[in-house]
N, C-alpha and C positions, 0 to 999 in steps of 0.2 A: 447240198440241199438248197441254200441261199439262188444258185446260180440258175438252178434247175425250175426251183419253183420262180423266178423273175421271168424268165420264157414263156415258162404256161400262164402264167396273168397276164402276157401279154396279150393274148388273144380272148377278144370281147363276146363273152356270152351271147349266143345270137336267140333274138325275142321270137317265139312261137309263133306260128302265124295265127290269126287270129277273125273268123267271119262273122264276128259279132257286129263290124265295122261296117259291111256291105249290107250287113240286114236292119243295121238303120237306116242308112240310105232309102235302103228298096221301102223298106214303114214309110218315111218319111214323101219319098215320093208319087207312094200311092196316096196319102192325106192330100201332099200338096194336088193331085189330077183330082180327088174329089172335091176339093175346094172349089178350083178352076170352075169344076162341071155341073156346083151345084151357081156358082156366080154368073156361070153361061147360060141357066136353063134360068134364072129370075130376069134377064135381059130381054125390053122387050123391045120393038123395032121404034125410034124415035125415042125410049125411055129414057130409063138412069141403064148408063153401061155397069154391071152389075162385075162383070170378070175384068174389068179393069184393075177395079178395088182391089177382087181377089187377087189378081197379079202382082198388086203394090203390097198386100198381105203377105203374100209367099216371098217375097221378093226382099221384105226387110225380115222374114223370118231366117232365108237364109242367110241372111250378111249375118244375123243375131247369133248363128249357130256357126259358120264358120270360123274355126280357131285355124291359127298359123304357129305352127313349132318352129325355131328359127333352127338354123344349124349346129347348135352351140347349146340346143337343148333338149330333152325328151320329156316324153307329157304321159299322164294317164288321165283314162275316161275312165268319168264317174256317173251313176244312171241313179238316182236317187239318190243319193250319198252313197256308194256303193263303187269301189274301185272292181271296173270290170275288164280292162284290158292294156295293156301300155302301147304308146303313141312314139313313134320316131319322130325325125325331123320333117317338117313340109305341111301342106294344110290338112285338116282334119273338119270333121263334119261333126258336131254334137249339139240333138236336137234340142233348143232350147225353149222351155227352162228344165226339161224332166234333166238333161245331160250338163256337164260339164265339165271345162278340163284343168289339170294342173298338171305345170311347169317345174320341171328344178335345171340344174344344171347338169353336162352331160362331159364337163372339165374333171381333171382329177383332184378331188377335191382334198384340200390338205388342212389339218389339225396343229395346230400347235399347241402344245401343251409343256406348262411352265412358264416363269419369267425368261423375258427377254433379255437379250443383253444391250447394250446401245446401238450396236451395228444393227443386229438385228430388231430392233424397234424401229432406225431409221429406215430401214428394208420396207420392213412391214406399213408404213406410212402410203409409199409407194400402192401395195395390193390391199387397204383395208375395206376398201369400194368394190373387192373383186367377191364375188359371190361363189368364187372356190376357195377362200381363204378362211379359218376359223382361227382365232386368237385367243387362248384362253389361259391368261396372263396369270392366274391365280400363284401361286408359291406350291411348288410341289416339293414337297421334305420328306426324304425317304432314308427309314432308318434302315441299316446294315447292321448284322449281325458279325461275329468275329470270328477268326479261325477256328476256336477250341469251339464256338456252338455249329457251326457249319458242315452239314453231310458232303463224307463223301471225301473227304480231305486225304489227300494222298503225300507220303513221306515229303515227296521236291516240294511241293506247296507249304508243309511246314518249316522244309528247312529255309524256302526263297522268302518268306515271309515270317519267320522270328525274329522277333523286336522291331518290326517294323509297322508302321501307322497303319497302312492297306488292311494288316491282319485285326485290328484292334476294331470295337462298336464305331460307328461312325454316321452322323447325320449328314447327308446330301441335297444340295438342292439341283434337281434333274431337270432335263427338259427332253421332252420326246417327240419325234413327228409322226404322225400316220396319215400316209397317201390314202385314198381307195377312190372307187368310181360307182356308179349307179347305172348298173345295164336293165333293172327290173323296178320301175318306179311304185307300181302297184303291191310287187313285195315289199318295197321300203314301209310304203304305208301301212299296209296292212298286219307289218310286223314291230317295227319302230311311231307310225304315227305322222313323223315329217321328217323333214334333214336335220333338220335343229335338234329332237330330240334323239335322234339316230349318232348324232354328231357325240352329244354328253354321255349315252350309253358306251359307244368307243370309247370312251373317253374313260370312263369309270371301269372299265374293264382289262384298259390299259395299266392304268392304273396301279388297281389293287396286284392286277398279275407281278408286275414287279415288286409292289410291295411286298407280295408271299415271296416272292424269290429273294428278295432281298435278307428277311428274315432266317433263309434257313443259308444262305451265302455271305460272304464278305466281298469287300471291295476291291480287294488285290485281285479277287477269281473273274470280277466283271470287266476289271481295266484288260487283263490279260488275255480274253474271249469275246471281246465284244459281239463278235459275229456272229458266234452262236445263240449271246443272249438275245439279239435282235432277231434270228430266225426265233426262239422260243416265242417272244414276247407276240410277233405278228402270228404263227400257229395258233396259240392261244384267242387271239382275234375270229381269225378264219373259222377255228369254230364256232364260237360266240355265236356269228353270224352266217355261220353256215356260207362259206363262203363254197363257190361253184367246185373248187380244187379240194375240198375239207372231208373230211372222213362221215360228219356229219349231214351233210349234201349230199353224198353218194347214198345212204340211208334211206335220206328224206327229203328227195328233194324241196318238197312242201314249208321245211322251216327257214329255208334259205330269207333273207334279207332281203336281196337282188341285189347287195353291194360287191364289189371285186377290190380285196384287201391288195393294194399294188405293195407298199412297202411300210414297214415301222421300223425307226430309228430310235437309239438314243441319240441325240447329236450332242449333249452333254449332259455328264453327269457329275460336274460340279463339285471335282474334289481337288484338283490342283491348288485353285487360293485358297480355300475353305483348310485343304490339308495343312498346309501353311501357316495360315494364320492361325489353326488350332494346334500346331506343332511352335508358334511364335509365343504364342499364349500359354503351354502347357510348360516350357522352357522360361517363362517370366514367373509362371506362376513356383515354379521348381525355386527359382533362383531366388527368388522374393521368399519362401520356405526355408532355404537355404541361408538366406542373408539374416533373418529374423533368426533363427537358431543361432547360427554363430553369434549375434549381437548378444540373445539371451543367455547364450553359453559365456562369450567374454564377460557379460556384464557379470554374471553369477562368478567367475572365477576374479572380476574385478571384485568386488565386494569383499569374498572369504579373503583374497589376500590384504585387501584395505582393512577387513576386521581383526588380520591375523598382525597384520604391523600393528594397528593399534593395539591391540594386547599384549602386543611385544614392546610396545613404546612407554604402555603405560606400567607391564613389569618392571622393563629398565628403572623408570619415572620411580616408582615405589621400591623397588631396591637404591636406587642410587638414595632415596629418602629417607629408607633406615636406614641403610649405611650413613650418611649426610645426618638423620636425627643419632643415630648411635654415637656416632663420631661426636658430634657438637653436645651430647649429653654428658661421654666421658670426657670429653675439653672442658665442657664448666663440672662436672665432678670433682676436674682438677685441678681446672680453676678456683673450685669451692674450696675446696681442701688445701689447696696451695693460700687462698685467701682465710681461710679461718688458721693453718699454720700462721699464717704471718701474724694473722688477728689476735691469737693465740701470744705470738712473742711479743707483739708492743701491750698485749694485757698486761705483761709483766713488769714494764716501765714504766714510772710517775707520770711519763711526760705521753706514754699511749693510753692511761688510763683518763687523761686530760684530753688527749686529742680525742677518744671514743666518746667519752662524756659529751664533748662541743657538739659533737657530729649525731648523740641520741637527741639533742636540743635542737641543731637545727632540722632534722626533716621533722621531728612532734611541730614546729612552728609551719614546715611549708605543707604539712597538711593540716593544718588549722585547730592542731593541735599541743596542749604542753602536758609531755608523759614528767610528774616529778615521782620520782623513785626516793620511797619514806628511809631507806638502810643507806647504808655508807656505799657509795659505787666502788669502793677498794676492794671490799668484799665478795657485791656481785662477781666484779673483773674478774677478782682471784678464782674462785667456784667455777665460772665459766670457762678458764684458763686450765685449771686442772683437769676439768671431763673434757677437753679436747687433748690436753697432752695424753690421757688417756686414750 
C-alpha cells in the first residue's frame, strides 16, 4: 500500500482549465478602448490632448493589475473577496481593485510536529525562513494503552511481550512529520481559510488519530509495525482532506482541500530513553522499597531480639538476686543463729555477762543515749540464755 500509494501522489493534480481568465481580459479591454475613445472624441485640434491622459490612465491601470507568479509559486484570483479560480506560475491580469491575487507556495510543504531534538533544532535554524517549513515544537505526549487493554492481541504478541515494558501503559513523547503540497489554492481557501490554518487542522488530526490508536494499542505493536501505522495515520489525513487518491474525493470531489498528502511519518516515538529511564526509575524505586523493608524488617527483628536479651538479662539479673538475696539471707540466718549460739554461751559466763553489759553501754552512748536497766543483768542474761537454748 505504502509503495503503491507514493507513486500515485506523485503525479500533480492537473488545475481545470478555466475562461474566467480571458473574459476579464476581453471586460477589461473593451473599458480600457472606451476610455481611449471617449479621451479621443474631447480632443480638440490645438487643445488639451485629452487621450493622452487616458493613455497614462490605462497604462498605470494595467501595471496596477498586472500580478506575476514566480515559479516557486501558485496564486488564486479573487473578484470581490470571492476565490474564483487558481493561477499557475507566469503573469496574470487582475482588474484592479474589483480583483486580486494570493500567493502560497507551490514547495512540499512539510510540518513538524513535536519537540525537537538538538540535531534537529540545529537543522531547522538552517529552513526556518523557508516558507515550506512549519515547526511546531509544542510537546506532544501520547499515552499508550497496554497489552491486556489492547484489541486484537494475538497469542506471539502476548507471549513476545510478557513482562516486558513495550507491553505495559506507557507515556511517549512523539514527534511526527507530514509532507503534502497544494495543487488547488482556491480549494485550500475556501475549505481551510489559509496555509497557516490548513497547517494546525493537519495538525490536530494527526494528532488525535494517533492518539485513538494509541489508546486502543500498546507500544510493542507500534515499534514492531511502524509501517503500517504510518500508512494508517497519513489515510486518515487523505481523508480528512479529501485528498485526490481518498475514497472521499472520488465521492465528492467538491470537499477536496486541493492539498496532495505526499507522506506522514513518525520519525520518533520517544521510547528508547524515556523506556529507560522509566525502567532506571522503576528498578530505584523497587530497590529503595526493598531496602526500606529490609531496614524495617532488621530493625523490628533487632529490637524483639534486644527486648528479648533484655528480659533474659534482667531474668538472669533477678534470679541470680534471689538466689544471691536467699543465699546472703540464710548466711546471716546463720550467722544469726551461730551469733546468738555463741551469745547464748558467753551469757553463761561472768566474764560474757561483763563483756555484754560493756558493749549494752557503749552503743546506748554512741547513739546519744544511756539505756540503765533497773533489774540485775545476771538475771536478764540468764532469761535471755535459756529461750535461746531453747
Amino acid at each position: 500500500m505504502g509503495i503503491t500509494q507514493s507513486l500515485i501522489t506523485e503525479q500533480e493534480p492537473p488545475i481545470p482549465p478555466n475562461s474566467k481568465g480571458w473574459f476579464q481580459i476581453i471586460v477589461a479591454l473593451s473599458l480600457y478602448l472606451a476610455i481611449f475613445f471617449v479621451g479621443y472624441h474631447y480632443t480638440e485640434p490645438g487643445g488639451e490632448k485629452w487621450w493622452v491622459a487616458t493613455l497614462a490612465v490605462i497604462a498605470c491601470h494595467i501595471f496596477l493589475s498586472i500580478v506575476v507568479i514566480n515559479e516557486r509559486q501558485l496564486g488564486a484570483m479573487f473578484v470581490l473577496g470571492h476565490a474564483i479560480r487558481d493561477l499557475k506560475s507566469g503573469p496574470h491580469f487582475a482588474f484592479w481593485p474589483l480583483c486580486y491575487v494570493r500567493r502560497e507556495t507551490k514547495n512540499i510543504i512539510q510540518i513538524e510536529i513535536g519537540v525537537l531534538t538538538e540535531a534537529e533544532k540545529a537543522k531547522a535554524t538552517t529552513l526556518v525562513s523557508s516558507e515550506s517549513i512549519y515547526l511546531l515544537e509544542d510537546p506532544f505526549y501520547v499515552n499508550w494503552g497496554d497489552i491486556n487493554s489492547a484489541k486484537g492481541v494475538t497469542d506471539e504478541e502476548k507471549d513476545r511481550f510478557k513482562d516486558n515494558p513495550y507491553g505495559r501503559p506507557m507515556v511517549t513523547a512523539t514527534h511526527l512529520t507530514v509532507r503534502f503540497e497544494i495543487w488547488s489554492l482556491t480549494g485550500l481557501i475556501k475549505k481551510a481559510g489559509s496555509l497557516s490554518d490548513a497547517v494546525e487542522l493537519i495538525q490536530k488530526v494527526a494528532t488525535s488519530t494517533l492518539i485513538t490508536y494509541a489508546g486502543k494499542s500498546f507500544v510493542g505493536r507500534a515499534l514492531s509495525d511502524m509501517g503500517t501505522l504510518d500508512d494508517d495515520l497519513k489515510l486518515a489525513i487523505e481523508e480528512f482532506v479529501a485528498d485526490p487518491h481518498s475514497r472521499s474525493f472520488k465521492s465528492n470531489p467538491n470537499r477536496s482541500w486541493g492539498v496532495n498528502i505526499r507522506k506522514t511519518q513518525i520519525t520518533r516515538l520517544g521510547t528508547a530513553k524515556r523506556i529507560s529511564e522509566a525502567q532506571a526509575d522503576q528498578g530505584k524505586t523497587i530497590y529503595n522499597a526493598q531496602a526500606e523493608r529490609i531496614k524495617t524488617e532488621e530493625l523490628a527483628i533487632g529490637q524483639a531480639k534486644a527486648t528479648e536479651l533484655k528480659a533474659n538479662a534482667d531474668q538472669i539479673r533477678l534470679t541470680k538476686e534471689g538466689i544471691g538475696r536467699a543465699e546472703a539471707e540464710k548466711l546471716l540466718l546463720l550467722a544469726r543463729k551461730g551469733g546468738l549460739e555463741e551469745l547464748a554461751k558467753i551469757a553463761k559466763t561472768t566474764e560474757g555477762q561483763l563483756v555484754l553489759q560493756l558493749e549494752a553501754l557503749e552503743r546506748g552512748l554512741q547513739s546519744g543515749k544511756a539505756i540503765i536497766i533497773p533489774m540485775e543483768l545476771s538475771k536478764i542474761v540468764g532469761a535471755l540464755g535459756n529461750k535461746l537454748a531453747s
